[in-house]
C-alpha positions, 0 to 999 in steps of 0.5 A: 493477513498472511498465516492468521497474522497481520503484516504492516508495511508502510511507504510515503509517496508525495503527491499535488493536487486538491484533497479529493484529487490527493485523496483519489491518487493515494486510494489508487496508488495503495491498491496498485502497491497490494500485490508488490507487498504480498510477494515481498520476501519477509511477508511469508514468515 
């Protein structure tokens, strides 16, 4: 949330692997993408 409202933001990355693996990986990768969103110009409205 930024100023008491919800910002969505989505991305696609492709990935291999088993359920858990691919499952782990996108957890991994979306926590790592938090602070690049954040500080995108367009989320400070």
């Amino acid at each position: 949330m930024r100023n008491d409202r919800i910002v969505p933001f989505t991305e696609t990355s492709h990935v291999t692997g088993s359920r858990n693996g691919i499952r782990y990986h996108a957890a991994g990768y979306a926590l790592s993408r938090i602070e690049h969103y954040f500080n995108a110009p367009g989320s400070r409205r």
